[in-house]
C-alpha positions as CSV (number, residue, x, y, z in Angstrom):
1,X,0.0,0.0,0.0
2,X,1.4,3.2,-0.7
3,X,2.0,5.5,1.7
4,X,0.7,9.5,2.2
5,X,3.9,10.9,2.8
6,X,4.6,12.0,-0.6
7,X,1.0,13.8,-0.7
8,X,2.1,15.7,2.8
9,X,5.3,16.3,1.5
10,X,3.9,18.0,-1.9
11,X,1.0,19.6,0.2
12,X,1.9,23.6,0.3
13,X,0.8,23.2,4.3
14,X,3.5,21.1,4.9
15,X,6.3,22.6,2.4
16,X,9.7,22.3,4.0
17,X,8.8,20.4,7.2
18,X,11.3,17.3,7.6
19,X,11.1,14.1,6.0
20,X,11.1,13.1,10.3
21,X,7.9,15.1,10.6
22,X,6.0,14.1,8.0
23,X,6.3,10.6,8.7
24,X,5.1,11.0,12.5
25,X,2.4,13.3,10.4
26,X,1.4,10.1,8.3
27,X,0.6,7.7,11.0
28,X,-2.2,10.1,12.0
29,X,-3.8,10.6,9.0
30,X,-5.8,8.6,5.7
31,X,-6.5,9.5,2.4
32,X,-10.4,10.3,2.3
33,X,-12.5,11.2,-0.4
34,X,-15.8,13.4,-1.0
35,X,-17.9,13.2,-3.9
36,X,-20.0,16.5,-5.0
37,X,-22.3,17.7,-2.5
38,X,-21.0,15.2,0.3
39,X,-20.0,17.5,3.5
40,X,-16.4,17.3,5.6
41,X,-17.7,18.2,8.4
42,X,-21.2,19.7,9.7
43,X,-21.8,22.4,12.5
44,X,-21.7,21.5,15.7
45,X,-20.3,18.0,15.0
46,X,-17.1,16.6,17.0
47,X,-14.1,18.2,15.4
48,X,-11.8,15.3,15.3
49,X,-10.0,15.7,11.5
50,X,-7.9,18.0,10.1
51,X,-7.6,18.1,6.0
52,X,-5.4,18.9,3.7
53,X,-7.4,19.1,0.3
54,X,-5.2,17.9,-2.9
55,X,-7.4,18.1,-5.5
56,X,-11.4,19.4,-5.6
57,X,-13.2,22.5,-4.3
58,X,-15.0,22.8,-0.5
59,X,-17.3,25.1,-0.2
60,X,-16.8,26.7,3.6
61,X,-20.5,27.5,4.7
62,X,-22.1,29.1,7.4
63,X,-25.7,28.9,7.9
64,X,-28.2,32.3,7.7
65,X,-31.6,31.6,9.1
66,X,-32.8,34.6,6.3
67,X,-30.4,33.4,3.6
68,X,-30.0,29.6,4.1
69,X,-26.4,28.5,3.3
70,X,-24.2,31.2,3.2
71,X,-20.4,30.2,1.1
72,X,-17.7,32.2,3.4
73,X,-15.0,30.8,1.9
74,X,-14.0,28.4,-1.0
75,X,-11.0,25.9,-0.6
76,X,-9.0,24.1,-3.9
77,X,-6.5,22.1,-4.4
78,X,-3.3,23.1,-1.2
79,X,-6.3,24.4,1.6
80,X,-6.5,23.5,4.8
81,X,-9.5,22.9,6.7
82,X,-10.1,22.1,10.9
83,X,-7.8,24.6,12.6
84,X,-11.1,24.2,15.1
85,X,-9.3,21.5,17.2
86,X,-6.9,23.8,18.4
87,X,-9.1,25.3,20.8
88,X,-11.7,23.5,23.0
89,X,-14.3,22.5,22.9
90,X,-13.3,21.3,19.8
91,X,-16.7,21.5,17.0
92,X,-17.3,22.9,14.1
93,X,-18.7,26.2,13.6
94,X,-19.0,25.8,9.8
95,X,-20.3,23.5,6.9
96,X,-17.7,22.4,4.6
97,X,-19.5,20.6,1.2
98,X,-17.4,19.0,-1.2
99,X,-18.4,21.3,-5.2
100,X,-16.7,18.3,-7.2
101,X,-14.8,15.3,-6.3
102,X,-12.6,16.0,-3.4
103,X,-9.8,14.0,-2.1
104,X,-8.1,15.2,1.0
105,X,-5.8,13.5,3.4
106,X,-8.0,13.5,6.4
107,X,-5.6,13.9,9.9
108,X,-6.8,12.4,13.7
109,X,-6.4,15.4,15.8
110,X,-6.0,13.2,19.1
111,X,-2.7,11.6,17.2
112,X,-1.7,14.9,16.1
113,X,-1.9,16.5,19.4
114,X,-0.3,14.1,21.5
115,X,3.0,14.3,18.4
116,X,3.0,17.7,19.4
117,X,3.1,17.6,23.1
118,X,5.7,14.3,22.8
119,X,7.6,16.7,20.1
120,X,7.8,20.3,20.7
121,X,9.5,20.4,17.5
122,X,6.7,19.3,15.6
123,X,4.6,21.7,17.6
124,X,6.6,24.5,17.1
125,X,6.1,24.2,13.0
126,X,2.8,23.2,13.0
127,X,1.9,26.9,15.2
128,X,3.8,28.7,12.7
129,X,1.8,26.8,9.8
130,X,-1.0,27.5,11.5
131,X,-0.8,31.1,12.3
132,X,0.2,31.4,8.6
133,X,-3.1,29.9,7.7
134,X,-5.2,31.4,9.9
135,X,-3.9,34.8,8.5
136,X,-4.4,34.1,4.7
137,X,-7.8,32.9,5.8
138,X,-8.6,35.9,7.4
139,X,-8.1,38.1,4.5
140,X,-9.5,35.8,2.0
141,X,-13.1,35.5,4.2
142,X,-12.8,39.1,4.5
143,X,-12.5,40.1,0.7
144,X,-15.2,37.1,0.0
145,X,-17.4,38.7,2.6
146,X,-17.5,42.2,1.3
147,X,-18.0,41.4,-2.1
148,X,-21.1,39.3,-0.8
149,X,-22.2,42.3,0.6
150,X,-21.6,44.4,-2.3
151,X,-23.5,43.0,-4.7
């Protein structure tokens, strides 16, 4: 069976980590795959995975009780999605629906935690990672949001 770390390797996310660090990365994680219209995750669901989309779209949506399904954010092909676990108590606050077929290496958070505590190291990159993320995000939802509210 072939093994994921070449995907993590590849994956933007995980750019220039250590071949040591991915492979502790791999034995948390499984390639999964969505087909269109099938969600990652739902609101207020357990947030127990962490993905790394290589190929497909995932519409990030949050839920208007005047507009229905509202898209915040739209993730291809090197997007991250479940920085949620980070911070008890640990569900989702989003819907995230698969546009086309979507495969996406899908991480346990438990396993991925308890690497980071046993490796600080690990920890350490995975914070930068994330803060990285977590800013691109922040101006992407933004620009997304006002040109929802423009038109």
């Amino acid at each position: 069976m072939e093994t994921i770390e070449p995907i993590l390797a590849a994956h933007p996310f995980f750019q220039g980590l250590s071949s040591e660090h991915i492979k502790e990365i791999a034995q948390c994680g499984a390639r999964v795959s969505y087909n269109a219209g099938q969600f990652l995750c739902r609101t207020d669901a357990e947030a127990m995975t962490f993905f790394l989309i290589y190929q497909g779209r995932v519409a990030v949506e949050i839920f208007s009780a005047r507009r229905g399904p509202v898209v915040i954010q739209t993730l291809n092909h090197g997007d991250v999605l479940g920085w949620l676990w980070f911070d008890k108590p640990y569900h989702w606050h989003l819907d995230a629906r698969a546009l086309d077929l979507t495969r996406a290496i899908a991480l346990d958070v438990k396993c991925l935690m308890q690497r980071c505590e046993a490796n600080r190291d690990l920890g350490y990159e995975l914070m930068k990672r994330y803060a990285h993320s977590l800013a691109v995000s922040f101006r992407i939802s933004k620009l997304q949001m006002m040109d929802m509210y423009q038109s």
